[in-house]
C-alpha positions as CSV (number, residue, x, y, z in Angstrom):
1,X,-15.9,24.4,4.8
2,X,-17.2,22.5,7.7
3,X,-15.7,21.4,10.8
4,X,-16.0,18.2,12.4
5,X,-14.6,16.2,15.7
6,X,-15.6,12.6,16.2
7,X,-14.0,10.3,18.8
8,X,-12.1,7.1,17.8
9,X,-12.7,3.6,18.8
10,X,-9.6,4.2,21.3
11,X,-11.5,7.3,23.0
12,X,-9.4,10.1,20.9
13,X,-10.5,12.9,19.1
14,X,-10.3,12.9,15.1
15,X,-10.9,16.1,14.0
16,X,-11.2,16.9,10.3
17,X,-13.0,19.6,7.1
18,X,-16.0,19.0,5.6
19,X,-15.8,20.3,1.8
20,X,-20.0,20.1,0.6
21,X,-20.5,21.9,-3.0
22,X,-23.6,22.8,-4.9
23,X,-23.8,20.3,-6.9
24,X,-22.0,17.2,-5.3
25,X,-21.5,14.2,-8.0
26,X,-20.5,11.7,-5.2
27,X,-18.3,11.3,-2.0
28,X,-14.3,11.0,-1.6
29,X,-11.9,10.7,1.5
30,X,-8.6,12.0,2.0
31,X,-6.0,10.6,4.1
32,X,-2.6,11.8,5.4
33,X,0.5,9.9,5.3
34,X,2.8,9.6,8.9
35,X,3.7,12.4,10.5
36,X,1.5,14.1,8.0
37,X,-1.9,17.2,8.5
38,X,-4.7,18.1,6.3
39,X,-3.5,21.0,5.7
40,X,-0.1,19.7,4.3
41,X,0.0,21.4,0.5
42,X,-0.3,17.8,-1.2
43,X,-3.0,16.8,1.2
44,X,-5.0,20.4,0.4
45,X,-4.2,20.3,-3.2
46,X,-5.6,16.5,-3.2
47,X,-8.9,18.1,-1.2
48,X,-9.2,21.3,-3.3
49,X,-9.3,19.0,-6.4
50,X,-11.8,17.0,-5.5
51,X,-13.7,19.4,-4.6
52,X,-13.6,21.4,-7.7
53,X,-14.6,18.6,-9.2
54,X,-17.7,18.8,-7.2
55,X,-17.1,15.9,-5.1
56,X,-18.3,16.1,-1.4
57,X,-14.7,15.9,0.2
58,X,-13.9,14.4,3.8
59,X,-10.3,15.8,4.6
60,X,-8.8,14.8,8.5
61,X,-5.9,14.9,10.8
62,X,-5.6,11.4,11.3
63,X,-4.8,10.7,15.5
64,X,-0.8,10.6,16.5
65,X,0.2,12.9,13.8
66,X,1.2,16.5,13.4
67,X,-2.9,18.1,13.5
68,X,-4.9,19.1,15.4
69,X,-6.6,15.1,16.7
70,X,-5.3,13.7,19.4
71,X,-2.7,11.1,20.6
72,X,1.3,11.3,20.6
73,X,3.3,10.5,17.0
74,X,5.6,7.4,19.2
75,X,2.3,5.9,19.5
76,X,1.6,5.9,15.2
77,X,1.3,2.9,14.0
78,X,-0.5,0.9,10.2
79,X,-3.1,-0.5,11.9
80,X,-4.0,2.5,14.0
81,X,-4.0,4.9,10.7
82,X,-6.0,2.6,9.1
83,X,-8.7,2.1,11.9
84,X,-9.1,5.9,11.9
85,X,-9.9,5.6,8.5
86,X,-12.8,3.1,9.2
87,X,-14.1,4.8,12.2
88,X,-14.0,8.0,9.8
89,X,-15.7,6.3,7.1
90,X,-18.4,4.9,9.7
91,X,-19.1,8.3,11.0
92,X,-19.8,9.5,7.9
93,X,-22.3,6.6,7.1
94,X,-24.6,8.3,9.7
95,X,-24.3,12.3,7.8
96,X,-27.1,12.9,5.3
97,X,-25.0,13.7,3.1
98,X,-23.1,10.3,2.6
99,X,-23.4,8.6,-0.8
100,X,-21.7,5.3,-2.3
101,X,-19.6,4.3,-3.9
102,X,-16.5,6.9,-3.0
103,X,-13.1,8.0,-3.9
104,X,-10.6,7.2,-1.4
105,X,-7.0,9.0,-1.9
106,X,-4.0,9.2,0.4
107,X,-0.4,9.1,0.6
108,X,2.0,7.0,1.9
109,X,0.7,5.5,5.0
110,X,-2.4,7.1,4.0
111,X,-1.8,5.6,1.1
112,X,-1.7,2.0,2.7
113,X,-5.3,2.7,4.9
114,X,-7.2,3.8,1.4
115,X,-5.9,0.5,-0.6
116,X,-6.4,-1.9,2.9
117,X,-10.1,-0.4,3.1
118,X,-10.7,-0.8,-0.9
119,X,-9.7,-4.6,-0.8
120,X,-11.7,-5.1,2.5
121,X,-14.8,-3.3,1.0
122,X,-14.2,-2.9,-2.8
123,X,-18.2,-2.5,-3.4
124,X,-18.0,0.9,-1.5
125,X,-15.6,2.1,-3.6
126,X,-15.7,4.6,-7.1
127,X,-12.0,4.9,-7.8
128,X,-8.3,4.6,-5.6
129,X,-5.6,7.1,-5.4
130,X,-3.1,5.9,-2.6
131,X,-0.6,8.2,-3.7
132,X,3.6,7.7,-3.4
133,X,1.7,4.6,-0.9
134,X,3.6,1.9,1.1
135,X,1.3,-1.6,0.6
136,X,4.4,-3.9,1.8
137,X,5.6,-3.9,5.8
138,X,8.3,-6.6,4.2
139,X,8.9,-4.0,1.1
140,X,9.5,-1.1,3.1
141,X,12.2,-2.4,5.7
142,X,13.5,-3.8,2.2
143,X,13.8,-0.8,1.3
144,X,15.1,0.6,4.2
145,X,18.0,-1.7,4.7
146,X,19.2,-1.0,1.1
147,X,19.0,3.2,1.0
148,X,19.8,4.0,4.7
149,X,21.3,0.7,6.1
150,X,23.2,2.8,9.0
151,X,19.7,4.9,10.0
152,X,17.7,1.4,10.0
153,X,20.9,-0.3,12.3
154,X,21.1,2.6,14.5
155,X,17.0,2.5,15.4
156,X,17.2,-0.9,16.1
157,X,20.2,-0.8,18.3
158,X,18.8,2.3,20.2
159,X,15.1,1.6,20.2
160,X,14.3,5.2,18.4
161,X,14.9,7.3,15.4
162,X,14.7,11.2,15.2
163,X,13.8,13.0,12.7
164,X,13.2,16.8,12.5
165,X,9.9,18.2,10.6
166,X,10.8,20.2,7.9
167,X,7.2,21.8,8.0
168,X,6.9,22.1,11.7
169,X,10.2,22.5,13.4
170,X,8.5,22.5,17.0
171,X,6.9,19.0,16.6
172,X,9.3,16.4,17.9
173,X,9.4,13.2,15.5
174,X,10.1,9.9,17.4
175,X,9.8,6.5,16.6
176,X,10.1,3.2,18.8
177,X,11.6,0.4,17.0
178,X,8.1,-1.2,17.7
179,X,6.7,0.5,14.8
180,X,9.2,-1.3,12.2
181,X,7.8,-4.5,13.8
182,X,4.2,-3.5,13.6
183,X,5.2,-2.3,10.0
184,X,6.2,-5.3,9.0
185,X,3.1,-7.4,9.7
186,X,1.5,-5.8,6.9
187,X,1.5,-6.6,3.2
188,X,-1.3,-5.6,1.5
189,X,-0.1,-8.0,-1.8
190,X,-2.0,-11.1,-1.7
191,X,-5.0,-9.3,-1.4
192,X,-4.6,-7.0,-4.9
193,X,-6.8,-9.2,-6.9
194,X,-9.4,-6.8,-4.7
195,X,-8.8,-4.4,-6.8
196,X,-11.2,-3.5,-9.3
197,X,-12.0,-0.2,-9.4
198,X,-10.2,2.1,-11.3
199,X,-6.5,3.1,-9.5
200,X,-4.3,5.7,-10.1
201,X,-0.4,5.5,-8.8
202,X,1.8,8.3,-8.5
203,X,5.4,8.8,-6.9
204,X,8.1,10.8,-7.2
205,X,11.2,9.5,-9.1
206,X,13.5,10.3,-6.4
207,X,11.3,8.8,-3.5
208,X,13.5,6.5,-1.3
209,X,10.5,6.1,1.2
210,X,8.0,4.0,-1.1
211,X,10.2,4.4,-4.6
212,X,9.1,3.8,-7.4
213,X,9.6,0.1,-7.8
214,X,8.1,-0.5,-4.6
215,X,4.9,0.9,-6.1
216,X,5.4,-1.1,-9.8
217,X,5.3,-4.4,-7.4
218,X,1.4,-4.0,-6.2
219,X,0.9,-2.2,-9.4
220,X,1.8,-5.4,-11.5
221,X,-0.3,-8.0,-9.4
222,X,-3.6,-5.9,-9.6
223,X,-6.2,-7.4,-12.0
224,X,-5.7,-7.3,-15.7
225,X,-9.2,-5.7,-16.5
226,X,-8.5,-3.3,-13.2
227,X,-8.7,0.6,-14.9
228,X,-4.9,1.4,-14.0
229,X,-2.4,4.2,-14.7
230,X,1.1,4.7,-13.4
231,X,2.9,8.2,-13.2
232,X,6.4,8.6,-12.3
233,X,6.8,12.2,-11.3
234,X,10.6,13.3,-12.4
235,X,12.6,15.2,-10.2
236,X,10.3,14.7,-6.7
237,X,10.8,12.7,-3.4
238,X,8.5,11.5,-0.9
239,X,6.6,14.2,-0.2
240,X,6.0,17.0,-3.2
241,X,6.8,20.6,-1.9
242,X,8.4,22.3,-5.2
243,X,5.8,24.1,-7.3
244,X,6.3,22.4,-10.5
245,X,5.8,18.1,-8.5
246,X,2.6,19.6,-6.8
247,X,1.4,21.1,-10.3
248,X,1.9,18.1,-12.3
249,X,0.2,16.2,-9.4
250,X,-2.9,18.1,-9.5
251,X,-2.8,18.1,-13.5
252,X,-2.5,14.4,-13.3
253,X,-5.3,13.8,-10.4
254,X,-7.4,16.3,-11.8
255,X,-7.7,14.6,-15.4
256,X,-7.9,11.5,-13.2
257,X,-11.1,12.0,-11.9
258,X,-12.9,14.2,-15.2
259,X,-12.5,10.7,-17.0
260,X,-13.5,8.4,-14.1
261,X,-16.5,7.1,-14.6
């Protein structure tokens, strides 16, 4: 494992792992949700399973998260998680070691940056896992309003919501109502016809972040010759932290990619 640090377009370090086996068959990204680390168990276990899988594998702390790149979490926002991705993905175009076309995975609002980049670029890229994703700005406050209609009143009113890591209890987790409205000018729908590589959803049954009917929405509008599949993972929220959601995850990712061609 290598390390890397590269500077965004806003000036701040990105800091990521560079995975490089034997016998690379091709190139894949992997991308963090909010709030999220590369070292997050679903993040590694998405890394590690690539890269058994002898993919080069490009794993990073995406900038106004919980890692180790810079920028504060208030300041997190679609658009800036996605451009991290691109300056990533630019960087990398430079390395000797960069190949076309390559697997792009991530969750939730990592999720979001892997799909935006496939239907911006879609000849760069082998195969799409955005993972438990968020594709709708419009979906998600939907979403919100419905499951936690007191939590989404209460940020508005105050300007913030709280929340407390349950993986880093020392990292504060603050949002400005200004994220909802930058969330919202996102919907990454019209564009699905883009899609024509071969995708693979996942989410957990009891996910009331991006549930699963959020996902069957962008799922239904991709292309009818698009290579798709569609897990529903029983049992597991938004983020998978019980032994049994993370094995079937890597069980299903894993046979993902052996039959991808």
């Amino acid at each position: 494992m290598q390390k890397f640090e590269i500077k965004n377009r806003k000036g701040l370090k990105i800091v990521g792992e560079l995975l490089i086996p034997e016998n690379s068959v091709g190139l894949s990204f992997v991308m963090h949700g909010l709030s999220g680390y590369k070292e997050e168990l679903h993040i590694k276990l998405l890394a590690d399973t690539l890269f058994e899988n002898n993919y080069i594998v490009v794993n990073f702390d995406a900038t106004n998260s919980r890692g180790e790149s810079e920028g504060k979490y208030e300041d997190a926002t679609f658009q800036k998680h996605y451009d991290d991705l691109v300056d990533v993905i630019n960087w990398s175009k430079n390395q000797d070691w960069y190949v076309e076309p390559f697997i792009l995975a991530g969750q939730s609002m990592g999720g979001f940056a892997v799909t935006k980049y496939a239907e911006e670029f879609p000849g760069e890229v082998k195969g799409l896992f955005p993972y438990a994703a968020a594709f709708s700005g419009k979906d998600s406050f939907e979403t919100y309003s419905k499951l936690k209609p007191k939590e989404l009143k209460d940020w508005k009113e105050t300007g913030w919501i709280y929340r407390t890591s349950k993986s880093r209890t020392d990292f504060e987790l603050r949002l400005p109502w200004s994220h909802m409205e930058e969330r919202l000018k996102h919907d990454l729908k019209p564009m699905a016809h883009k899609i024509t590589m071969p995708v693979l959803f996942v989410v957990g049954e009891d996910d009331i972040s991006c549930p699963p009917s959020d996902q069957k929405k962008f799922y239904d509008l991709l292309p009818k010759d698009t290579i798709k599949e569609f897990h529903i993972v029983k049992g597991a929220g938004h983020v998978f932290r019980e032994s049994q959601h993370l094995n079937e995850l890597k069980e299903i990712f894993n046979n993902w990619l052996k039959n991808l061609k």
